[in-house]
Backbone as CSV, one residue per row, in Angstrom:
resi,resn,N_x,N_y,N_z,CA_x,CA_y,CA_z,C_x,C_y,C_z
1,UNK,0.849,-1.177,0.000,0.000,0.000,0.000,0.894,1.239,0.000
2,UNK,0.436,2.329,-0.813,1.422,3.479,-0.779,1.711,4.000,0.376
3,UNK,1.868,5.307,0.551,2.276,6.246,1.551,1.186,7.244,1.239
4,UNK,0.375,8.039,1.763,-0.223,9.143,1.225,0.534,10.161,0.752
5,UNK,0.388,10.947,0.018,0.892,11.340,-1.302,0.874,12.948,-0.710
6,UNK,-0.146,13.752,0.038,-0.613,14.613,0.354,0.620,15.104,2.061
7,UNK,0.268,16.239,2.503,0.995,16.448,3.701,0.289,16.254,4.929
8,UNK,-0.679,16.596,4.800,-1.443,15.904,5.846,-1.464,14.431,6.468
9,UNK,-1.295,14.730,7.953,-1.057,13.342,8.381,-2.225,12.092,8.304
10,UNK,-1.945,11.090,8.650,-2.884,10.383,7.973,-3.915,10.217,9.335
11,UNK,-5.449,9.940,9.175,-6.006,9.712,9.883,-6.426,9.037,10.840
12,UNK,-6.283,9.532,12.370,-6.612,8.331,13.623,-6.853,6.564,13.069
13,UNK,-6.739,5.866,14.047,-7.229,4.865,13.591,-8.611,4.905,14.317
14,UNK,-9.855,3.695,13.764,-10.777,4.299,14.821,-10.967,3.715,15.716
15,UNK,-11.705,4.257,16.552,-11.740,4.195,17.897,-10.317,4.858,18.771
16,UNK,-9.409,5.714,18.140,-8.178,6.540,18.508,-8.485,8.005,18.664
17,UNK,-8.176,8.547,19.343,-8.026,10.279,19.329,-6.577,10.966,18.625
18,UNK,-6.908,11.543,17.357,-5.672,12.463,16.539,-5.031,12.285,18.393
19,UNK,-3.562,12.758,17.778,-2.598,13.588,18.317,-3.244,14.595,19.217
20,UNK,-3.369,15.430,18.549,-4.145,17.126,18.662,-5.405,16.858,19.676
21,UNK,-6.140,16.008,19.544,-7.424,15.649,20.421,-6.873,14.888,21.592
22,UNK,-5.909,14.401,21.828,-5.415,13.583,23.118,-4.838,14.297,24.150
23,UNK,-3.581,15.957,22.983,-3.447,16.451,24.014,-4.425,17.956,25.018
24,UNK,-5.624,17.992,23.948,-6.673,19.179,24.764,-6.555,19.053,26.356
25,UNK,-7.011,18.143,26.756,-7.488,18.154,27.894,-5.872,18.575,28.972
26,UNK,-4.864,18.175,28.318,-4.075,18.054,29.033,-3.439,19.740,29.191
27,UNK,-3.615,20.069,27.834,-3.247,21.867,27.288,-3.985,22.244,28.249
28,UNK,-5.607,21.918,29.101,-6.191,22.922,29.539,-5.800,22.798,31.120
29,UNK,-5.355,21.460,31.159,-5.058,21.508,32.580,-3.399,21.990,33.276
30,UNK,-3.340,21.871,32.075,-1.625,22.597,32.015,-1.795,24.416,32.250
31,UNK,-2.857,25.037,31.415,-2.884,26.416,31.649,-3.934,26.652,32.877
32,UNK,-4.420,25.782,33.653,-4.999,26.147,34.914,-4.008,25.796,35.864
33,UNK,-2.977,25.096,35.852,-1.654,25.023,36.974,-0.712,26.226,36.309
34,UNK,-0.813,26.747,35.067,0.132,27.753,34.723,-0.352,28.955,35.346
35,UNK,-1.717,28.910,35.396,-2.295,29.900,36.242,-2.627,30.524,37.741
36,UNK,-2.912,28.581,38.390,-2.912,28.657,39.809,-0.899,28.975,40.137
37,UNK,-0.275,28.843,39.896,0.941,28.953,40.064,1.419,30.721,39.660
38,UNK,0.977,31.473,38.986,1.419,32.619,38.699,0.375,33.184,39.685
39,UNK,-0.802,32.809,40.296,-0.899,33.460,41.282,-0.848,33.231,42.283
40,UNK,-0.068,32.564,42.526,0.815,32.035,43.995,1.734,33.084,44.256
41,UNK,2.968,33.222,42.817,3.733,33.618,42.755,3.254,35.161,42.784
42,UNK,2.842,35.535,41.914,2.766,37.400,41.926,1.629,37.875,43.017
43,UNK,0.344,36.853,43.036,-0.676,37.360,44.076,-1.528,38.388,43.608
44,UNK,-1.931,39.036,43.737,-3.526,39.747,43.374,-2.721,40.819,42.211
45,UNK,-1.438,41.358,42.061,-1.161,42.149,40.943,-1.425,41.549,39.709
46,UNK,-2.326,40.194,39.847,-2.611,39.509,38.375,-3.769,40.219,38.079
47,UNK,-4.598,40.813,39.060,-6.254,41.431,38.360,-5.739,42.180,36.960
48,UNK,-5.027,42.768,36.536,-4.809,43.178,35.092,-4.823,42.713,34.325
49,UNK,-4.511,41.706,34.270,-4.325,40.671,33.649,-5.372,39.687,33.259
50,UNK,-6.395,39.990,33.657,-7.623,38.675,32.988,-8.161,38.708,32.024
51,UNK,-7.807,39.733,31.198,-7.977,39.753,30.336,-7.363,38.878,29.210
52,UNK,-6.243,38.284,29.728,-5.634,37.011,29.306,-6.402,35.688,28.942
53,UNK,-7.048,35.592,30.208,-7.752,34.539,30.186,-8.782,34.670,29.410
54,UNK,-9.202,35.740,29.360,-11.131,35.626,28.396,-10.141,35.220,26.704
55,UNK,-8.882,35.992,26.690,-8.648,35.909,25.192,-8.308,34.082,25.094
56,UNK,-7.910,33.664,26.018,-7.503,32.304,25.935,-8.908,31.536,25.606
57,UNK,-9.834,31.693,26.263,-11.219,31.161,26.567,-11.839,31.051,25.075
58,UNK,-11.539,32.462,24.282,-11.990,32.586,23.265,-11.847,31.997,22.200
59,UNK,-10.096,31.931,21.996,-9.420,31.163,21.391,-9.887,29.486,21.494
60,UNK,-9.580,29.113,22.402,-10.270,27.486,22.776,-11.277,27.378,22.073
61,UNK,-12.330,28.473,22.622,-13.613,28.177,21.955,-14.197,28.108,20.167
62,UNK,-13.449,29.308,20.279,-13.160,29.286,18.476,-12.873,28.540,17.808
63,UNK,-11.709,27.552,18.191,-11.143,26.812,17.682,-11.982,25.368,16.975
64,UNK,-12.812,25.392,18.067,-13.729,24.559,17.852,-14.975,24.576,17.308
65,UNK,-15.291,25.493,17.125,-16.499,26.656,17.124,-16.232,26.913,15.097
66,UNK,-14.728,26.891,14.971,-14.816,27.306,13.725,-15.215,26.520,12.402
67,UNK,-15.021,25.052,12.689,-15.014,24.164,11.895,-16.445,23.739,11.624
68,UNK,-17.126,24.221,12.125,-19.006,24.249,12.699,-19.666,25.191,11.467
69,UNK,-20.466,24.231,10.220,-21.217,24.512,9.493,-22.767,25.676,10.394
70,UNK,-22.433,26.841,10.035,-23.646,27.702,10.738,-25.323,27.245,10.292
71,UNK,-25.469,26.916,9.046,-26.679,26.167,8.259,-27.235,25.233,9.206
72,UNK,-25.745,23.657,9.915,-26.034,22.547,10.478,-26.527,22.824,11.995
73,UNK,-26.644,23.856,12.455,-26.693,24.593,13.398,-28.197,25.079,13.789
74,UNK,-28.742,25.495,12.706,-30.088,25.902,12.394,-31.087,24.401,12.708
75,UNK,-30.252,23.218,11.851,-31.379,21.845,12.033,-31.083,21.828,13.516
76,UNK,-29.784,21.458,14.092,-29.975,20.661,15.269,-30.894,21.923,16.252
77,UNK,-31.017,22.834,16.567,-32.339,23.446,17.254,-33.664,22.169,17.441
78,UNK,-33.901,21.557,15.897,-34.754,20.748,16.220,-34.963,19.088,17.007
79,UNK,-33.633,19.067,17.339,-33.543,17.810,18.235,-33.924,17.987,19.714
80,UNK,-35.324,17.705,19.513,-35.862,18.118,20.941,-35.175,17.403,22.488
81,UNK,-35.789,15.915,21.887,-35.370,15.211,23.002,-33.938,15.173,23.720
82,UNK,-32.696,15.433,22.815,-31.616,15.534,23.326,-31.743,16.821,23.796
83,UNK,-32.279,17.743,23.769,-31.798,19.060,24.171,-32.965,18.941,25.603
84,UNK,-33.753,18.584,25.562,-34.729,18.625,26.783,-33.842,17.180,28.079
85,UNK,-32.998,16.567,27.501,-32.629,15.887,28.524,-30.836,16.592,28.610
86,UNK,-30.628,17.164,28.219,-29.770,17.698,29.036,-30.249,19.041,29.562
87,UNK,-30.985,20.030,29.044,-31.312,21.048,30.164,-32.351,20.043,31.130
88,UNK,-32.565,19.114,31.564,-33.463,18.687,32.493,-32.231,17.874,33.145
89,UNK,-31.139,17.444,33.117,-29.843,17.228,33.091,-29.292,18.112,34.339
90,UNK,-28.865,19.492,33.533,-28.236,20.577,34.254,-29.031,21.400,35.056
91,UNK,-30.608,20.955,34.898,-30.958,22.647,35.542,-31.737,22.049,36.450
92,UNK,-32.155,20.288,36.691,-33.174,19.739,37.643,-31.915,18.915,38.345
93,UNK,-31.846,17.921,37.469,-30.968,17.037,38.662,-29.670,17.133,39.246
94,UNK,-28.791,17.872,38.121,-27.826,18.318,38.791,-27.729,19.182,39.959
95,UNK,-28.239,20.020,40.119,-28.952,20.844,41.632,-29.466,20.385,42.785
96,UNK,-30.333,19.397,41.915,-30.959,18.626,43.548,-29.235,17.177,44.105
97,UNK,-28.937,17.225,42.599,-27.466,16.128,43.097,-26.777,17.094,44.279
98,UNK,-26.962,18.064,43.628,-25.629,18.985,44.266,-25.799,18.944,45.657
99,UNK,-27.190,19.563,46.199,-27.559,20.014,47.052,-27.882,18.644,48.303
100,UNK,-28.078,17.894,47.197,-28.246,16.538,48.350,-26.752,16.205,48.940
101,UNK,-26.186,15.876,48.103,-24.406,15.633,47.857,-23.901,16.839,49.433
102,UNK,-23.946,17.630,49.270,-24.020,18.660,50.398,-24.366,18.394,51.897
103,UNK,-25.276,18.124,51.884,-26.741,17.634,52.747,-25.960,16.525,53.385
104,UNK,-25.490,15.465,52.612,-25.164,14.032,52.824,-24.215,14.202,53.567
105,UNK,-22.763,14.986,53.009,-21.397,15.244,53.123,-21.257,16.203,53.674
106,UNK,-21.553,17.177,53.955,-21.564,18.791,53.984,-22.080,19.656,54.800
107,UNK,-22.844,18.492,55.670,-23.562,19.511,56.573,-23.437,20.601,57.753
108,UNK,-22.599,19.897,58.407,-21.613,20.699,59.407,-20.416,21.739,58.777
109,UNK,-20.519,21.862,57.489,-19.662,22.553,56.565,-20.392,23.867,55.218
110,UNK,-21.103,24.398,56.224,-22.116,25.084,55.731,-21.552,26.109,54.424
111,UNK,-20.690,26.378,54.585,-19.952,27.350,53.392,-19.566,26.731,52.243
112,UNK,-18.963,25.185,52.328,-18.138,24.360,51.469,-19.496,24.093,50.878
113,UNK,-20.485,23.321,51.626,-22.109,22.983,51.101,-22.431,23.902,49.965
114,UNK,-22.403,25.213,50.694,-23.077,26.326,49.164,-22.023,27.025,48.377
115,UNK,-20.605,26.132,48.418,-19.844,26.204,47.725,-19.617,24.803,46.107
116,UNK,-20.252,23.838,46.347,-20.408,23.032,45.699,-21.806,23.259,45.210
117,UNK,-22.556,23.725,45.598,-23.904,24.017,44.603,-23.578,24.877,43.508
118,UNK,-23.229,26.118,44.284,-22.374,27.208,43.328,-21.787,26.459,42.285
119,UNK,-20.870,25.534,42.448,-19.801,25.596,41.364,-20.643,24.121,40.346
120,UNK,-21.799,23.668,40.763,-22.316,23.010,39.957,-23.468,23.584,39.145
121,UNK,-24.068,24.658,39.466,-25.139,25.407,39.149,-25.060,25.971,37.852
122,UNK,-23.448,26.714,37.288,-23.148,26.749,36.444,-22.345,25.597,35.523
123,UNK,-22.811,25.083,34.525,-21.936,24.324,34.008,-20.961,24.789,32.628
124,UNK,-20.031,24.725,32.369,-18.932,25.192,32.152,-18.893,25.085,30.238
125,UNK,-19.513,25.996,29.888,-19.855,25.844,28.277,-18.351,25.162,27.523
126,UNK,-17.652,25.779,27.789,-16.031,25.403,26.911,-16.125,24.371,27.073
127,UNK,-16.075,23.603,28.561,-15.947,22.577,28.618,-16.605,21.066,28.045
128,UNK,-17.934,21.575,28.176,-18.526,20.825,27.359,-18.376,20.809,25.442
129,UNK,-18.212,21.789,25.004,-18.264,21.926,23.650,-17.083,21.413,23.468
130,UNK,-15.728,21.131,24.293,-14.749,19.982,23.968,-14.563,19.053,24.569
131,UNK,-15.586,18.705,25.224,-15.776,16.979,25.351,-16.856,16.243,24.354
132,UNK,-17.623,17.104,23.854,-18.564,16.835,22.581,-17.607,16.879,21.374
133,UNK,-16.217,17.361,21.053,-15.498,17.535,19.938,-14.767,16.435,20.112
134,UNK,-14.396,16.171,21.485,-13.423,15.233,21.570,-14.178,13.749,21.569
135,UNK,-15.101,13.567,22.169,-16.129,11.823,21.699,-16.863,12.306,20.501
136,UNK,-15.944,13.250,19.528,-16.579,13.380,17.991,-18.095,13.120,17.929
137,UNK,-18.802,14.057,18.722,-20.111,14.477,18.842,-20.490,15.218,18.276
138,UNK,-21.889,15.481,18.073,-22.651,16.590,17.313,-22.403,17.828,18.132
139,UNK,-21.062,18.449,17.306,-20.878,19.955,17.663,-21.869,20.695,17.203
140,UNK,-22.568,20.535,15.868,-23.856,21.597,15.668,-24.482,21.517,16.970
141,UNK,-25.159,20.481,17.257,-26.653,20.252,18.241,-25.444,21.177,19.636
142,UNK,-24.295,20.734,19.736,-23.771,21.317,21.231,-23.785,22.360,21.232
143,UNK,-23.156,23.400,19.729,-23.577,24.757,19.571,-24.992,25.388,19.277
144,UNK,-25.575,24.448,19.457,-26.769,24.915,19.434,-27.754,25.053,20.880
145,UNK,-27.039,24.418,21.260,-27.479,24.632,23.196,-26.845,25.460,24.132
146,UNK,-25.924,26.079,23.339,-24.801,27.163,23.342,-26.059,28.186,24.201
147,UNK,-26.823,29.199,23.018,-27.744,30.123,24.047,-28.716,29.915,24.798
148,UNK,-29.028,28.195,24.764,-29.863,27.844,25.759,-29.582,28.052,27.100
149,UNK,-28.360,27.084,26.983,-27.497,26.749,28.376,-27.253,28.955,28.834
150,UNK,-26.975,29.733,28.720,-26.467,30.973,28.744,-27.809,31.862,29.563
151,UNK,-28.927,31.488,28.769,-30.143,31.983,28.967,-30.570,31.420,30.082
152,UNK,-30.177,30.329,30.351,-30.739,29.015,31.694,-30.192,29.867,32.746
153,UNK,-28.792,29.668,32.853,-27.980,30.027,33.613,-27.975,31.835,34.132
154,UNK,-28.599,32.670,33.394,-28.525,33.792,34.334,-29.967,33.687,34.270
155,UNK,-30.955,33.318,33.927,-32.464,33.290,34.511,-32.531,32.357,35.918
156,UNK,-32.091,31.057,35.550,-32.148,30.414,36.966,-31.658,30.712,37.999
157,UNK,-29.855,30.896,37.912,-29.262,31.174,38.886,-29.538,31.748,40.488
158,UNK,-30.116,33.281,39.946,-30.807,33.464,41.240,-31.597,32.904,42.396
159,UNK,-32.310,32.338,41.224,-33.543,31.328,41.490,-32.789,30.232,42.311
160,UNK,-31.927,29.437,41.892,-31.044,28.282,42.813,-30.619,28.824,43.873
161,UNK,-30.114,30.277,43.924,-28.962,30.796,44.512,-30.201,30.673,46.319
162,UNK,-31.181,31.413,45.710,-31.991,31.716,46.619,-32.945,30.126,47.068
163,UNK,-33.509,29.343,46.576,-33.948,28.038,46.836,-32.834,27.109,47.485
164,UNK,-31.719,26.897,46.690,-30.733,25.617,47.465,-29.399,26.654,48.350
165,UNK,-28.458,27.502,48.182,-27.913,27.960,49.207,-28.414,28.758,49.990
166,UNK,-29.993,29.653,49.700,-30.345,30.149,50.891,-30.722,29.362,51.863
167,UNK,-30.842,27.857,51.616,-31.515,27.263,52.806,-29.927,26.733,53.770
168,UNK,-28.903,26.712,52.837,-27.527,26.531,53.607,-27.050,27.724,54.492
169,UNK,-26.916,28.706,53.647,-26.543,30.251,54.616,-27.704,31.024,54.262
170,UNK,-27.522,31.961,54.968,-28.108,33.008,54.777,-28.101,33.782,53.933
171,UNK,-29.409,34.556,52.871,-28.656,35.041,51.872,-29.977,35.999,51.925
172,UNK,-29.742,37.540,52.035,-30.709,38.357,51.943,-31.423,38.503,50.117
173,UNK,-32.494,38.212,50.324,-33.500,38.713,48.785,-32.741,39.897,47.881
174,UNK,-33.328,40.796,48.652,-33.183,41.917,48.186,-31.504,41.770,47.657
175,UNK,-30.978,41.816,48.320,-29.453,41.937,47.749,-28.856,40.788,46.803
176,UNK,-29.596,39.919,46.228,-29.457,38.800,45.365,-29.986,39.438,44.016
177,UNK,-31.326,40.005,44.748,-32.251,40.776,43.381,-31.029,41.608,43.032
178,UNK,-30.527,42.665,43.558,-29.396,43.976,43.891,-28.242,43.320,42.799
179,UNK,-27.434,42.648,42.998,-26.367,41.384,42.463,-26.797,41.051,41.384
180,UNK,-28.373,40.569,40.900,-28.059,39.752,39.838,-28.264,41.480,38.623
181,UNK,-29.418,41.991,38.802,-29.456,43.409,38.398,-28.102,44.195,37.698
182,UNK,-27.639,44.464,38.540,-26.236,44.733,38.460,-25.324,44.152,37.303
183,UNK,-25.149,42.769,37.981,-24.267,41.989,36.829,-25.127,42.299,35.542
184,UNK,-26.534,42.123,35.243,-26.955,42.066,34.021,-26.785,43.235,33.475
185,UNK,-26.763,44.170,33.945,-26.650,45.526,34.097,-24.858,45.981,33.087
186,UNK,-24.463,45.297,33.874,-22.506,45.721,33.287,-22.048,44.371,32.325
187,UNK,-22.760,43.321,32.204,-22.899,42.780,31.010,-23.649,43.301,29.550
């Protein structure tokens, strides 16, 4: 059998991840220790600097984002059932997981408790749109839950913030209303 003829390398075998797809995960966990480590080292004179990160964020996202037919994008909108079981996914059970998970583990640890709701409440768009690239998933349908997931997440939020960690700490109304206002406000 020849050699391919072309410069391009030749393709995974299947059931293999390219090169390039094996090392993502590792690139991202490499620039979150490049990060927890520079602010060890310099300490809060990094606030100038985050702007680093959104450009990094962007980049990632793009990257993946670019190869994405905008047309194929338009159909997957219509895949109901997958899109109704993952926002019923992220916005029902993951919350009540969270909050139980808490409850179970967490109780005498009242801050850490509505510290793990928090950090499950939002789920992490990049992240998902390259674990859907990387098990060579339907990136349309994932970018297409893109402004769902966005829209979920600052409509609900409050809503969680105030239902599952107000019942952990204390969390005044008014100043949640005040907070979310605001943020929507300077967004």
């Amino acid at each position: 059998m020849a050699a391919p003829t072309s410069g391009a390398s030749p393709a995974p075998a299947k059931g293999r991840l390219s090169v390039r797809d094996e090392s993502k995960p590792f690139i991202l966990i490499g620039a979150v220790a490049v990060g927890i480590a520079l602010n060890r080292v310099v300490g809060g004179s990094l606030q100038d600097f985050t702007w680093v990160v959104n450009v990094g964020l962007f980049l990632v996202i793009f990257s993946i984002m670019a190869f994405v037919e905008i047309t194929n994008v338009g159909r997957a909108f219509r895949k109901v059932k997958p899109t109704a079981l993952a926002v019923t996914t992220n916005y029902v059970l993951v919350p009540l997981f969270a909050w139980s998970l808490g409850w179970l583990l967490l109780r005498n640890y009242p801050d850490l408790w509505a510290g793990v709701i928090l950090y499950t409440l939002t789920p992490c768009i990049g992240w998902y749109l390259i674990f859907i690239d990387l098990a060579r998933g339907d990136m349309d349908w994932g970018l297409a839950l893109l402004p769902i997931d966005i829209t979920l997440q600052i409509l609900l939020l409050p809503l969680y913030l105030w239902l599952l960690v107000g019942k952990v700490i204390p969390i005044d109304a008014l100043t949640l209303v005040r907070s979310v206002a605001l943020f929507l406000l300077v967004l």
